[in-house]
mmCIF file as gemmi writes it, N, C-alpha and C atoms, coordinates in Angstrom:
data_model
loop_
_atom_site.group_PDB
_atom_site.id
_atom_site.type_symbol
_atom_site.label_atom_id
_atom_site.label_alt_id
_atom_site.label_comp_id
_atom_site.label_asym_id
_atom_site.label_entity_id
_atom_site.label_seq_id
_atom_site.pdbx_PDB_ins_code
_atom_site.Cartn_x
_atom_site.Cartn_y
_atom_site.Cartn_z
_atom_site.occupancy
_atom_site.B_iso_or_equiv
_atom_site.pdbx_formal_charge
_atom_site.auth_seq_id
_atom_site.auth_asym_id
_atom_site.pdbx_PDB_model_num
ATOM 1 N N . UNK Axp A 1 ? 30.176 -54.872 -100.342 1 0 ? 1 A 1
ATOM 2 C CA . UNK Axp A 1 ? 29.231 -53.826 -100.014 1 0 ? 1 A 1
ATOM 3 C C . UNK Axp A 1 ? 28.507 -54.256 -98.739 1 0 ? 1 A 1
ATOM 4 N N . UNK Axp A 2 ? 28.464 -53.471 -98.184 1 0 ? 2 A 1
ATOM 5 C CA . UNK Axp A 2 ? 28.041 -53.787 -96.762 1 0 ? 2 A 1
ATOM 6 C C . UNK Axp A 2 ? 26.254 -53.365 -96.374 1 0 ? 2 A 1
ATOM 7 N N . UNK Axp A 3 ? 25.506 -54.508 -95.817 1 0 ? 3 A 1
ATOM 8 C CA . UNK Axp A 3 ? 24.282 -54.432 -95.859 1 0 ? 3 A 1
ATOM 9 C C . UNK Axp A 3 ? 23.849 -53.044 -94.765 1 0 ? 3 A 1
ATOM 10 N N . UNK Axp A 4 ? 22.744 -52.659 -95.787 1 0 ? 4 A 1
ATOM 11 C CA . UNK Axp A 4 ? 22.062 -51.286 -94.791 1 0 ? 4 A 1
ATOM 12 C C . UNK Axp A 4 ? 20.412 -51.087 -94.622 1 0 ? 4 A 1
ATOM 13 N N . UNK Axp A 5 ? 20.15 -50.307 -93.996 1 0 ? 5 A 1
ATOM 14 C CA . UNK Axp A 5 ? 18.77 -50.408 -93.343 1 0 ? 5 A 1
ATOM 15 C C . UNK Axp A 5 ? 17.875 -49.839 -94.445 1 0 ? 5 A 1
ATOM 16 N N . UNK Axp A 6 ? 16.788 -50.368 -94.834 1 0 ? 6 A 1
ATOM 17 C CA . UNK Axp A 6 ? 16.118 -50.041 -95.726 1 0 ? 6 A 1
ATOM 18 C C . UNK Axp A 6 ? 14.315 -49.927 -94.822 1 0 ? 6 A 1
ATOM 19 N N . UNK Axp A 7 ? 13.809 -48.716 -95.216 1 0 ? 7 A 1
ATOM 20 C CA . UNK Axp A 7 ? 12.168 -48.337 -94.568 1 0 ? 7 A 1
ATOM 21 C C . UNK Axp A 7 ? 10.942 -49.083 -95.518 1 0 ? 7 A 1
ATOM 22 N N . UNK Axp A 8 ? 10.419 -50.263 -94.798 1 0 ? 8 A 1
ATOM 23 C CA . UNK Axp A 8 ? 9.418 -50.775 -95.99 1 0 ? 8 A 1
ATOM 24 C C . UNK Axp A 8 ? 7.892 -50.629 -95.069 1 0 ? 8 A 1
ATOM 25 N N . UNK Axp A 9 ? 6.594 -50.168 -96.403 1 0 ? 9 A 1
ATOM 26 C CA . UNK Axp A 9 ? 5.971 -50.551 -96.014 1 0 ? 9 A 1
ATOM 27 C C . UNK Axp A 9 ? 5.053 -51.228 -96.258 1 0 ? 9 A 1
ATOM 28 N N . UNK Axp A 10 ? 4.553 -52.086 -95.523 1 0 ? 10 A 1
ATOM 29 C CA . UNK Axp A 10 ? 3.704 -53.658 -95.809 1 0 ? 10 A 1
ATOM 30 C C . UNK Axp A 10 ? 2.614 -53.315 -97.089 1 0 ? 10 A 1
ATOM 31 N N . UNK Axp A 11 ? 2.395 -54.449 -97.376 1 0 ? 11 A 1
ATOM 32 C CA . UNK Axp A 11 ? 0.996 -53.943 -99.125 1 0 ? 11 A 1
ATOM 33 C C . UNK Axp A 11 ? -0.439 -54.544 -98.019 1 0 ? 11 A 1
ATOM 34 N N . UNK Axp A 12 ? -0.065 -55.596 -97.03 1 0 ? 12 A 1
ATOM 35 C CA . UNK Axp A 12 ? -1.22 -56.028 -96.574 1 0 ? 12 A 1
ATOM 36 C C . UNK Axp A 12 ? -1.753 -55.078 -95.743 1 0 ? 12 A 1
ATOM 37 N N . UNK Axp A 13 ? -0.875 -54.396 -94.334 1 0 ? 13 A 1
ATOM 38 C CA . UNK Axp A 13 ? -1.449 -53.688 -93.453 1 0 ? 13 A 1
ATOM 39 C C . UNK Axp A 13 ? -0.72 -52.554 -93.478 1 0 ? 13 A 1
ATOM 40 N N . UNK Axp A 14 ? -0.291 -52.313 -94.5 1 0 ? 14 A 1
ATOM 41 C CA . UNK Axp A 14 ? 0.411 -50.672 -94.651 1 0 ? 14 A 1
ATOM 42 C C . UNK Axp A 14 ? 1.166 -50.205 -93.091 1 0 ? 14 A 1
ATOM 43 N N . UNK Axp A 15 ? 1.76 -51.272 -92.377 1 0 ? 15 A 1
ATOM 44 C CA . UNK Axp A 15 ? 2.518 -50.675 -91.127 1 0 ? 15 A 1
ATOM 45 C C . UNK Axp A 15 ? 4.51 -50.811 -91.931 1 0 ? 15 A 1
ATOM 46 N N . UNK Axp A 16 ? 4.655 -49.793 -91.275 1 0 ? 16 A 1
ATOM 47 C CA . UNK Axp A 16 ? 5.868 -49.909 -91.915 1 0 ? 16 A 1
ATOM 48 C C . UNK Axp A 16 ? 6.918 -50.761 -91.111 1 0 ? 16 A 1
ATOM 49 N N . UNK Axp A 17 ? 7.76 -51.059 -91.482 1 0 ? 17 A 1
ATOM 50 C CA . UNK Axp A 17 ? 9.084 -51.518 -90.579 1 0 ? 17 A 1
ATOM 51 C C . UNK Axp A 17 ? 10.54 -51.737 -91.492 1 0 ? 17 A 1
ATOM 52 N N . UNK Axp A 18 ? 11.485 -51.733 -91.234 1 0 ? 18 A 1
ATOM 53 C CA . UNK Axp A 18 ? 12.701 -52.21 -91.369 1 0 ? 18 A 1
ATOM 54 C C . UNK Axp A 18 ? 13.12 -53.207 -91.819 1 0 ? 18 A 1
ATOM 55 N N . UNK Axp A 19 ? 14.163 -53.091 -93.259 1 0 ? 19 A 1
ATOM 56 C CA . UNK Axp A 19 ? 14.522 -54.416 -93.474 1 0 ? 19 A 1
ATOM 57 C C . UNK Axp A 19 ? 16.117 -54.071 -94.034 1 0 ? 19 A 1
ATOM 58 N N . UNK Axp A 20 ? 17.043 -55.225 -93.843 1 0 ? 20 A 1
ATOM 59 C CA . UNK Axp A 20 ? 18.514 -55.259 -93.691 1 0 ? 20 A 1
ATOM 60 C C . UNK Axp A 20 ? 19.346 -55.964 -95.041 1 0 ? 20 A 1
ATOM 61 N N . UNK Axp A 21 ? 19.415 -55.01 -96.374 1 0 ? 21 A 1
ATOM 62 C CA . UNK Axp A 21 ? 19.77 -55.99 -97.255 1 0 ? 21 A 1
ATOM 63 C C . UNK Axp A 21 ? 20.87 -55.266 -98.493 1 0 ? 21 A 1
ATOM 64 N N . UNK Axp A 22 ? 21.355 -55.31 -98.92 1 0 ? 22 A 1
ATOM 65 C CA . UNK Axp A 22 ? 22.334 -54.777 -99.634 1 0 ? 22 A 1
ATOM 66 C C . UNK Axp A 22 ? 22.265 -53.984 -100.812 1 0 ? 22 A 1
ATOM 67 N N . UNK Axp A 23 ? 22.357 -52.947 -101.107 1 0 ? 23 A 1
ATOM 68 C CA . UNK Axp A 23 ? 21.857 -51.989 -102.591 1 0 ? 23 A 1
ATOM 69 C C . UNK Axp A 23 ? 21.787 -53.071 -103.34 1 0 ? 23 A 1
ATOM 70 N N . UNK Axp A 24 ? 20.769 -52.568 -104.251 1 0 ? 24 A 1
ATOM 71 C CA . UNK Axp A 24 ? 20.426 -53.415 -105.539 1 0 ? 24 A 1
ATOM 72 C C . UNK Axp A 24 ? 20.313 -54.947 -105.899 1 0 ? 24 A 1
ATOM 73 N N . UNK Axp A 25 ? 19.574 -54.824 -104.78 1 0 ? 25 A 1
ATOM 74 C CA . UNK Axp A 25 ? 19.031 -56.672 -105.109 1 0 ? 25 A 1
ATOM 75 C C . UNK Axp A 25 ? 17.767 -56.728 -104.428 1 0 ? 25 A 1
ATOM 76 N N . UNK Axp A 26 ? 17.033 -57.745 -104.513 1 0 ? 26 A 1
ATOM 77 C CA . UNK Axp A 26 ? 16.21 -58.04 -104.515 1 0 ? 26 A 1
ATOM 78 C C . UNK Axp A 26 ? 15.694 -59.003 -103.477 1 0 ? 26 A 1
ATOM 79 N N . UNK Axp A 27 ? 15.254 -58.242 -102.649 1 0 ? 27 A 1
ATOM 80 C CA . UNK Axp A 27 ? 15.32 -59.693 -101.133 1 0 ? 27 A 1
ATOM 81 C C . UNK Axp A 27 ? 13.66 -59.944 -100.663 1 0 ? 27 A 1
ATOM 82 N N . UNK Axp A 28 ? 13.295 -60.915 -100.276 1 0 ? 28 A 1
ATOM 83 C CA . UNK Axp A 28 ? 12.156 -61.498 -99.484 1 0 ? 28 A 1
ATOM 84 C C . UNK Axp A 28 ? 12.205 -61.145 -97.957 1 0 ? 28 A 1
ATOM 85 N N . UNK Axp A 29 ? 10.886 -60.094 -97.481 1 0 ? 29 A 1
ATOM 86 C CA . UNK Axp A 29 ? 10.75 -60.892 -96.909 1 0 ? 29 A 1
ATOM 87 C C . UNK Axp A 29 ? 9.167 -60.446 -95.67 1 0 ? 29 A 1
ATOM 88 N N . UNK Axp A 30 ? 9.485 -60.874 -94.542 1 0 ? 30 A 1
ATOM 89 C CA . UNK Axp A 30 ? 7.849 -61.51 -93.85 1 0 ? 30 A 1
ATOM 90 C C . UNK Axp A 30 ? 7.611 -59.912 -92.928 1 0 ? 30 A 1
ATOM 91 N N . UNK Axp A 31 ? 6.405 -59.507 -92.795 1 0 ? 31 A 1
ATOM 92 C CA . UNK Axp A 31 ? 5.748 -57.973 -92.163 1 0 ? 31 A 1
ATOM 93 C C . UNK Axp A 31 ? 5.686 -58.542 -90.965 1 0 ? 31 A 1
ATOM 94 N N . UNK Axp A 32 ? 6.884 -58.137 -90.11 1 0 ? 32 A 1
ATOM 95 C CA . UNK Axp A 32 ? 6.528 -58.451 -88.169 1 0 ? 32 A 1
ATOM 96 C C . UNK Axp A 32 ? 5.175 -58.245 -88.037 1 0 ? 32 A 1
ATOM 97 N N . UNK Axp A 33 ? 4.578 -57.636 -88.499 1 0 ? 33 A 1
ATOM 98 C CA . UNK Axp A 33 ? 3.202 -57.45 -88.148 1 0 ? 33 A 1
ATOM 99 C C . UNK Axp A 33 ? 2.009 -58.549 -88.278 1 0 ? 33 A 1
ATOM 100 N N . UNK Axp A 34 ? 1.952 -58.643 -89.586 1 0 ? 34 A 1
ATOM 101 C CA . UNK Axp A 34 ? 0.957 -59.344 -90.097 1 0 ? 34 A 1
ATOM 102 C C . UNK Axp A 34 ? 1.561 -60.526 -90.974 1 0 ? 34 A 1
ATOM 103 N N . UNK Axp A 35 ? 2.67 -61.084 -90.804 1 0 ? 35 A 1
ATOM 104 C CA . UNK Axp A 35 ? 3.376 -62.155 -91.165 1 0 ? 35 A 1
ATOM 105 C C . UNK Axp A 35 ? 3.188 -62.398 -92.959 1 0 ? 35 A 1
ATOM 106 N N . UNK Axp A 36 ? 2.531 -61.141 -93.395 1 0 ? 36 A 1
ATOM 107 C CA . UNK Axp A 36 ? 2.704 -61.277 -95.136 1 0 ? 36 A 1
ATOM 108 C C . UNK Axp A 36 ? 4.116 -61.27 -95.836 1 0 ? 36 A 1
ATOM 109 N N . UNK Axp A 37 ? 4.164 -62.794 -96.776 1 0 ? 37 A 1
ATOM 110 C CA . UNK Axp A 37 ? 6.072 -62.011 -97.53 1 0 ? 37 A 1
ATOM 111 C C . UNK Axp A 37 ? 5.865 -61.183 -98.576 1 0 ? 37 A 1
ATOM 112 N N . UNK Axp A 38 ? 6.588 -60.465 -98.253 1 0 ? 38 A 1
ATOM 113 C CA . UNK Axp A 38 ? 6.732 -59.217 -100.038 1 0 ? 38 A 1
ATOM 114 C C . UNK Axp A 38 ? 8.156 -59.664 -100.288 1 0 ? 38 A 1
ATOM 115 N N . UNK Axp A 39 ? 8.085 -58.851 -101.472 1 0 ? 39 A 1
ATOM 116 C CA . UNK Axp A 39 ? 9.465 -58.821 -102.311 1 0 ? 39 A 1
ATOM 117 C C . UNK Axp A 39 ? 9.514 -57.741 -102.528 1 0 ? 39 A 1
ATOM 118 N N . UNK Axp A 40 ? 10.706 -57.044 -101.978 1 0 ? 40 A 1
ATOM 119 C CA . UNK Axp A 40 ? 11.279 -55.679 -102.375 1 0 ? 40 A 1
ATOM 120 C C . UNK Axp A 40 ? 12.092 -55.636 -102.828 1 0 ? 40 A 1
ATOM 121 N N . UNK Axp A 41 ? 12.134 -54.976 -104.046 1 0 ? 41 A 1
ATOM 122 C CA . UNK Axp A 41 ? 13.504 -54.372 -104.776 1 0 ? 41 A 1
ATOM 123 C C . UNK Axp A 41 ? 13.905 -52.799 -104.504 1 0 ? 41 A 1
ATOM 124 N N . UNK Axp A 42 ? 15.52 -53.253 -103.872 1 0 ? 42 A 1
ATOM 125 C CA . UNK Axp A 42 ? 15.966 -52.12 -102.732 1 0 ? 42 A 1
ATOM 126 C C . UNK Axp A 42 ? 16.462 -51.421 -103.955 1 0 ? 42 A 1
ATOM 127 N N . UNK Axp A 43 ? 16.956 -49.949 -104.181 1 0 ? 43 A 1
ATOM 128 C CA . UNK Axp A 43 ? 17.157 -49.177 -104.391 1 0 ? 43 A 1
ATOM 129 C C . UNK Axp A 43 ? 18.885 -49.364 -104.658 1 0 ? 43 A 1
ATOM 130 N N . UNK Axp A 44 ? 19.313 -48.452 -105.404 1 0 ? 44 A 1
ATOM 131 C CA . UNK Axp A 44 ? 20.306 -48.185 -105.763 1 0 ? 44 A 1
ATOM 132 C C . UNK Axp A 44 ? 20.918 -46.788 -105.231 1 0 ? 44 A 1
ATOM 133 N N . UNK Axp A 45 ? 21.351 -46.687 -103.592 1 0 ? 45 A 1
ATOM 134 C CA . UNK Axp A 45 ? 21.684 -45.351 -103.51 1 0 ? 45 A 1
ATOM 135 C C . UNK Axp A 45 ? 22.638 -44.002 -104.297 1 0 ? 45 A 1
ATOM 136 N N . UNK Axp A 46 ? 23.695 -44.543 -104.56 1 0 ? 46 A 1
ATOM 137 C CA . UNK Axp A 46 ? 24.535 -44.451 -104.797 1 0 ? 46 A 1
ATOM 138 C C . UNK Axp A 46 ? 24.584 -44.085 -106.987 1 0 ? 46 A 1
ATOM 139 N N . UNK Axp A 47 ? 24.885 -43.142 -107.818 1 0 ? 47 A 1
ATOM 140 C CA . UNK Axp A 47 ? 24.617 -43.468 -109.106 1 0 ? 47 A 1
ATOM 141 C C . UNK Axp A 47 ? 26.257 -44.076 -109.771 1 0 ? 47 A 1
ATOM 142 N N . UNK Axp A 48 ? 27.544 -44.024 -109.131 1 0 ? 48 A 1
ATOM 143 C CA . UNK Axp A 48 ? 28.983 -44.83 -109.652 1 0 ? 48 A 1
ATOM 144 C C . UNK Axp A 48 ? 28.039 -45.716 -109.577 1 0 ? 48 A 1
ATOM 145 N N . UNK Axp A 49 ? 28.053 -46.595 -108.326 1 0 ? 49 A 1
ATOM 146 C CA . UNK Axp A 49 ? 27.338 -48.212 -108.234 1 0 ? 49 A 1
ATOM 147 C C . UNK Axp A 49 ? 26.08 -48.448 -109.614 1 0 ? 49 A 1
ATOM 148 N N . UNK Axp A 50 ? 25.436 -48.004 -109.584 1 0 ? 50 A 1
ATOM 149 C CA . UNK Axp A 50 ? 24.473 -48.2 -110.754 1 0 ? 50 A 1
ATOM 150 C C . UNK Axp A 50 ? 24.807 -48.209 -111.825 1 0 ? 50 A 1
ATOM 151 N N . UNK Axp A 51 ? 26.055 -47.464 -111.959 1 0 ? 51 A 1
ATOM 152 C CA . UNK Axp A 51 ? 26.69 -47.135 -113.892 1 0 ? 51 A 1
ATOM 153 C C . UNK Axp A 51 ? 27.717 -48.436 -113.545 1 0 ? 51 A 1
ATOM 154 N N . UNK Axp A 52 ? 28.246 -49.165 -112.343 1 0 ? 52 A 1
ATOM 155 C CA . UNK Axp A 52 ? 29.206 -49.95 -112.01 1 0 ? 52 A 1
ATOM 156 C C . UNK Axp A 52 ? 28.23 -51.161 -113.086 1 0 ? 52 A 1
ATOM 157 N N . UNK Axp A 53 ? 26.875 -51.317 -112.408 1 0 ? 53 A 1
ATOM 158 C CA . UNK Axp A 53 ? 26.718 -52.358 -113.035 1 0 ? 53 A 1
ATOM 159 C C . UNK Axp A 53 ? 25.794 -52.503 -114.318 1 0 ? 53 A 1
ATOM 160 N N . UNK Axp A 54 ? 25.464 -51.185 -115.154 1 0 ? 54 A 1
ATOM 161 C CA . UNK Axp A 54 ? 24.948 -51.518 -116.46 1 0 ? 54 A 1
ATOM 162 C C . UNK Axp A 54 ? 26.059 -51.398 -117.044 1 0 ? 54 A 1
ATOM 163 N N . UNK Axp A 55 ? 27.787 -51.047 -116.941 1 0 ? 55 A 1
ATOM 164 C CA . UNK Axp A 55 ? 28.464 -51.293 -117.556 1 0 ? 55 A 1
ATOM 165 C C . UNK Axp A 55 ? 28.83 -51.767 -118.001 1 0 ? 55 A 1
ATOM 166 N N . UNK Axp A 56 ? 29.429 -52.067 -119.216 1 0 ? 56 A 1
ATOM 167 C CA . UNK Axp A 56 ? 29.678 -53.057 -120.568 1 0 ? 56 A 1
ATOM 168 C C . UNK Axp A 56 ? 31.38 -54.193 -120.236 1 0 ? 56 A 1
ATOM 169 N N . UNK Axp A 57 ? 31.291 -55.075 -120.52 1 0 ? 57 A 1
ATOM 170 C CA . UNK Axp A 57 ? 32.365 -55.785 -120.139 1 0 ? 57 A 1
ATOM 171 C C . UNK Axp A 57 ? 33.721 -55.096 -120.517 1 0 ? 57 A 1
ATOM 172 N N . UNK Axp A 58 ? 34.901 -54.708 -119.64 1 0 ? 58 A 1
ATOM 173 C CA . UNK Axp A 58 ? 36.129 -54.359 -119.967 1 0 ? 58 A 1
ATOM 174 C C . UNK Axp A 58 ? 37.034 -54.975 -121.064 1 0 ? 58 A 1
ATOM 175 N N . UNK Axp A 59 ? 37.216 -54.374 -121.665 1 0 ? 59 A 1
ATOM 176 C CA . UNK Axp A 59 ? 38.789 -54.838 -122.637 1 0 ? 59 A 1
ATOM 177 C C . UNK Axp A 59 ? 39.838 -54.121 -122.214 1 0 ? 59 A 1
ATOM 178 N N . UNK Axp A 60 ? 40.787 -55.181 -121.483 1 0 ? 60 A 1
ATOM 179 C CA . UNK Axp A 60 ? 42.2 -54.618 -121.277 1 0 ? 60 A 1
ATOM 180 C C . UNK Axp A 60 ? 42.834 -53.704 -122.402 1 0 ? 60 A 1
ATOM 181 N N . UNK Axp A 61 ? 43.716 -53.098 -122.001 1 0 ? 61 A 1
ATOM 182 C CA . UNK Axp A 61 ? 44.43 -52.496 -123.329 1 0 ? 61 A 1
ATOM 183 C C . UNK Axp A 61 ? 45.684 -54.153 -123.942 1 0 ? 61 A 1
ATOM 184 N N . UNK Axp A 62 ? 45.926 -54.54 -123.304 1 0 ? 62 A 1
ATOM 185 C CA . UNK Axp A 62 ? 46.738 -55.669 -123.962 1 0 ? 62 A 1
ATOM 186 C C . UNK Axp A 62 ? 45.61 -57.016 -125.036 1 0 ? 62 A 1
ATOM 187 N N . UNK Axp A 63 ? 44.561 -56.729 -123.837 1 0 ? 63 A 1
ATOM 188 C CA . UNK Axp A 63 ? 43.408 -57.556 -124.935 1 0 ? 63 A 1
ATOM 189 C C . UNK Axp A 63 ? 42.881 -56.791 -126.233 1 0 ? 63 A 1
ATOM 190 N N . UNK Axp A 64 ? 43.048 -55.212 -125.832 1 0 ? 64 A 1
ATOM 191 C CA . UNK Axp A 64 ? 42.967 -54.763 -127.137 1 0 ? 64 A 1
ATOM 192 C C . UNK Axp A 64 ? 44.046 -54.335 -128.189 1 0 ? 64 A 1
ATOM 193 N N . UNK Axp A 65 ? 45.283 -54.588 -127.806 1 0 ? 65 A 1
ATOM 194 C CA . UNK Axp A 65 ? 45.839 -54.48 -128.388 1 0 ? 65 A 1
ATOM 195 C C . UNK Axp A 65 ? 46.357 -55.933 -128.991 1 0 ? 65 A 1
ATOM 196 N N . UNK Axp A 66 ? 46.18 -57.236 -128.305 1 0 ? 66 A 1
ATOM 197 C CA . UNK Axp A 66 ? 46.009 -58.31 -129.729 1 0 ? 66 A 1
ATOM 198 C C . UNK Axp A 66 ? 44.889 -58.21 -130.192 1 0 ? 66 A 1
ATOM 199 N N . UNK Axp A 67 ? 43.468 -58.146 -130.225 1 0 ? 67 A 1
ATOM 200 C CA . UNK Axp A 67 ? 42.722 -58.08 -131.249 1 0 ? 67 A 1
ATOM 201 C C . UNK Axp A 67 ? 43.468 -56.34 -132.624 1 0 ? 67 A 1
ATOM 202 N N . UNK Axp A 68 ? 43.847 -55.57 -132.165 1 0 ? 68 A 1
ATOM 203 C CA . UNK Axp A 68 ? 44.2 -55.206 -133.243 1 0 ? 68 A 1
ATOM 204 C C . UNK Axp A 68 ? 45.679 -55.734 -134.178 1 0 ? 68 A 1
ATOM 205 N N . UNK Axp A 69 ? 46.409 -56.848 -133.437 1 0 ? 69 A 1
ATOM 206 C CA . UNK Axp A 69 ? 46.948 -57.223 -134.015 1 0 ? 69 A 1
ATOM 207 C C . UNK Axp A 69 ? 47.187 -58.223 -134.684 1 0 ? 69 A 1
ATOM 208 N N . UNK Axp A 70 ? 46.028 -58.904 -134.504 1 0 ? 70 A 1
ATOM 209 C CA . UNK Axp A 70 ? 45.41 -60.116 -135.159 1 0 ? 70 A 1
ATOM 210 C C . UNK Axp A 70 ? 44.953 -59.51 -136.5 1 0 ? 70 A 1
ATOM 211 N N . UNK Axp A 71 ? 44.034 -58.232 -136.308 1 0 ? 71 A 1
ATOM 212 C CA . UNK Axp A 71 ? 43.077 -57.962 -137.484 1 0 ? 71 A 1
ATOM 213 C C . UNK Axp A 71 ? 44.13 -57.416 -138.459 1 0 ? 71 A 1
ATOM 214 N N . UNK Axp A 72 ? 45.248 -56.554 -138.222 1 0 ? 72 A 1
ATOM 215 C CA . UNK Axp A 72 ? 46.418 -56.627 -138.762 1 0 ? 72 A 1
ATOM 216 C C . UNK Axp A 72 ? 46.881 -57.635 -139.773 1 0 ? 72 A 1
ATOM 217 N N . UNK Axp A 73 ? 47.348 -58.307 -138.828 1 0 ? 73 A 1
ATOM 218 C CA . UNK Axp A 73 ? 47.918 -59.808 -139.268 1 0 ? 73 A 1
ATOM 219 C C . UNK Axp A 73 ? 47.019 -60.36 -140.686 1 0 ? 73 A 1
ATOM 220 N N . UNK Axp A 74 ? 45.725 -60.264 -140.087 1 0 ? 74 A 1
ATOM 221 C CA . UNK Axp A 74 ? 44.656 -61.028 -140.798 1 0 ? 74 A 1
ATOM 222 C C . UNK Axp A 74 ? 44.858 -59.889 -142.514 1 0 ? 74 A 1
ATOM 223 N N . UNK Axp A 75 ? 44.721 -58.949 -142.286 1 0 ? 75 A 1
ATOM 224 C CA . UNK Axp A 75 ? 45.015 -57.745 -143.506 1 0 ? 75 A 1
ATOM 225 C C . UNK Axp A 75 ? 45.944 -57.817 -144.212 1 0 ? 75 A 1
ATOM 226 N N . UNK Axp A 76 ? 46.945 -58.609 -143.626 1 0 ? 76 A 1
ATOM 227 C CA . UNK Axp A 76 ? 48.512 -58.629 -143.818 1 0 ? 76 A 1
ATOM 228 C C . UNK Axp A 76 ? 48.252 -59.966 -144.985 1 0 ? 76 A 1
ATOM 229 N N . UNK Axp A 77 ? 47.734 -60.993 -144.175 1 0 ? 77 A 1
ATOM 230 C CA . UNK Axp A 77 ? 47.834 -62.479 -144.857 1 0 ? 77 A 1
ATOM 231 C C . UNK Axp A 77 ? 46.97 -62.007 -146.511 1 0 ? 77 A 1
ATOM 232 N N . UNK Axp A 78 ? 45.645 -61.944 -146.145 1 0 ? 78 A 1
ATOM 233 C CA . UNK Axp A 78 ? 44.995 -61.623 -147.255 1 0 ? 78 A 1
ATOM 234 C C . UNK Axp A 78 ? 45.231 -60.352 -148.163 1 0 ? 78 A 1
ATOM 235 N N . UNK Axp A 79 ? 46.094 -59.687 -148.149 1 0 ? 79 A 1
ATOM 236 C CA . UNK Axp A 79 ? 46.818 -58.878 -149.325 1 0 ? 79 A 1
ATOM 237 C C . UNK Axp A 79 ? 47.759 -59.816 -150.042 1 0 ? 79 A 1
ATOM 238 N N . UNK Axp A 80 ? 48.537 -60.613 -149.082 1 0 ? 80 A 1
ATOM 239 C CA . UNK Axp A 80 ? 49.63 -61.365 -149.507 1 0 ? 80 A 1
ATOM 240 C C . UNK Axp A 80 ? 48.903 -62.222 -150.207 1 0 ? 80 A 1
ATOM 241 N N . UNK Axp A 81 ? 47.945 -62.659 -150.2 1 0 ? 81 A 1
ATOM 242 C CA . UNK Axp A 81 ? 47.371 -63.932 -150.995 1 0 ? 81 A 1
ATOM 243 C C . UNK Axp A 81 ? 46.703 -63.507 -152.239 1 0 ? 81 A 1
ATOM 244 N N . UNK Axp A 82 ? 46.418 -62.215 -151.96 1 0 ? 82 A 1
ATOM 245 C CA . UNK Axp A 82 ? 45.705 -61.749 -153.307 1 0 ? 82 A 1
ATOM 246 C C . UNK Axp A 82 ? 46.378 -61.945 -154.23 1 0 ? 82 A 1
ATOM 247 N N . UNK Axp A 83 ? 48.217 -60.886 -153.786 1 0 ? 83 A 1
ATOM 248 C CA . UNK Axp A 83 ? 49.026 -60.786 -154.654 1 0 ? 83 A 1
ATOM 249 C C . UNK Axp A 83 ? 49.131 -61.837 -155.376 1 0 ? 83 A 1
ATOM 250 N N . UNK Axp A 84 ? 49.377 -63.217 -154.502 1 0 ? 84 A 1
ATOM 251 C CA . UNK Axp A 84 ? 50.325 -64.435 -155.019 1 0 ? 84 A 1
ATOM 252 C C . UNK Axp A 84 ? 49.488 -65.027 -156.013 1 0 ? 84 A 1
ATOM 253 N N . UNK Axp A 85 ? 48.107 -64.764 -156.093 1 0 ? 85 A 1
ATOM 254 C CA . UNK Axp A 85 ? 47.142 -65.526 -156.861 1 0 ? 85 A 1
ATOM 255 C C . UNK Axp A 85 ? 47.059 -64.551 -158.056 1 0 ? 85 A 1
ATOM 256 N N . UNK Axp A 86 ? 47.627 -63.765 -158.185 1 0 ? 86 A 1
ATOM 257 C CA . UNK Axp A 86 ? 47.387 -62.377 -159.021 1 0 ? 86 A 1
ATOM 258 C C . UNK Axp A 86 ? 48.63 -62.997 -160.059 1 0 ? 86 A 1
ATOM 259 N N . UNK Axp A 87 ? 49.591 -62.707 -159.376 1 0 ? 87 A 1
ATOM 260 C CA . UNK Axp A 87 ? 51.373 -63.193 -159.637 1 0 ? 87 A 1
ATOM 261 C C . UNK Axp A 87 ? 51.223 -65.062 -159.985 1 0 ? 87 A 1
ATOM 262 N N . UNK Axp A 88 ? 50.54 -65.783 -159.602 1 0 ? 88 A 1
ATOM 263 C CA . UNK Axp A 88 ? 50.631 -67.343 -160.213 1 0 ? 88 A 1
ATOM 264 C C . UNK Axp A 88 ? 49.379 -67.409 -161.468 1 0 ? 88 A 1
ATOM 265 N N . UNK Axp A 89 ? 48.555 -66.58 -161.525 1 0 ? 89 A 1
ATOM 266 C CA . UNK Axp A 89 ? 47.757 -66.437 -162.504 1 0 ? 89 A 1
ATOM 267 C C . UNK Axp A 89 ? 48.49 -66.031 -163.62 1 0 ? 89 A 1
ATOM 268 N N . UNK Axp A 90 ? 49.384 -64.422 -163.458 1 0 ? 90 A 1
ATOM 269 C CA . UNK Axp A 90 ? 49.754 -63.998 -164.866 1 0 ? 90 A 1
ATOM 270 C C . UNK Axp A 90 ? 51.185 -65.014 -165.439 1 0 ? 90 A 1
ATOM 271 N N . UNK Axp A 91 ? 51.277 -65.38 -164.591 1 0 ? 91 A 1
ATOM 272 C CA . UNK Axp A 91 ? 52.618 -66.516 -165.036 1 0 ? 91 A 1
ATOM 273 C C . UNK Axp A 91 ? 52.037 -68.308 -165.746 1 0 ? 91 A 1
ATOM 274 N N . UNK Axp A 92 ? 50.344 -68.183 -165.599 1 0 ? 92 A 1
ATOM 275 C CA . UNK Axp A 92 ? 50.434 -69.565 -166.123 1 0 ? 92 A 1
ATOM 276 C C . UNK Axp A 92 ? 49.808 -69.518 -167.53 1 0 ? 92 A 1
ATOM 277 N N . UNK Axp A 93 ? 49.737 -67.91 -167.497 1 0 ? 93 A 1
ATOM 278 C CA . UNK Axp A 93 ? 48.987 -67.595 -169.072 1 0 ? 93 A 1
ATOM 279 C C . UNK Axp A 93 ? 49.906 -67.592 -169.772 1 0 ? 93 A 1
C-alpha cells in the first residue's frame, strides 16, 4: 500500500499541515510550526481494506477438508470401540 497525504491539525497551535503515512496506522509526528509531537491515527479510506483487516483468519478448503476428515475418522474410531466393548462384554458373561 502505498503512502498518501494526510491534512492534520496541530492540538498545540491549531495550524494545520501535512503528513505522509499509510492507511490505517498509526504514526508520530512533530507540527513544522510549533515543533509539538502528536500521534495521529490515519484513517481508513477505503471500506474492502478495513473488512481486509477485521477479518477472521482463512481456512483453506483442503485445511477444511482434513479437519472434516479427521472428525470423521475420529466418529469412525469411537463407534468402532463402542461396538467392540459392547461385543467383548456380552461374550465374557
Amino acid at each position: 500500500m502505498a503512502p498518501r497525504y494526510f491534512q492534520v491539525s496541530c492540538r498545540n497551535c491549531s495550524q494545520q499541515f501535512s503528513i505522509q503515512a499509510e492507511e490505517g496506522f498509526t504514526v508520530k509526528c512533530n507540527c513544522p510550526f510549533c515543533g509539538a509531537e502528536s500521534t495521529v491515527a490515519v484513517p481508513l479510506l477505503s471500506a474492502k481494506k478495513a473488512e481486509e483487516r477485521k477479518q477472521k483468519p482463512h481456512i483453506s478448503s483442503i485445511g477444511r477438508k482434513v479437519i472434516v476428515g479427521f472428525l470423521i475418522f475420529a466418529a469412525i474410531m469411537i463407534l468402532a470401540s463402542t461396538l467392540l466393548y459392547v461385543v467383548f462384554t456380552a461374550m465374557s458373561n
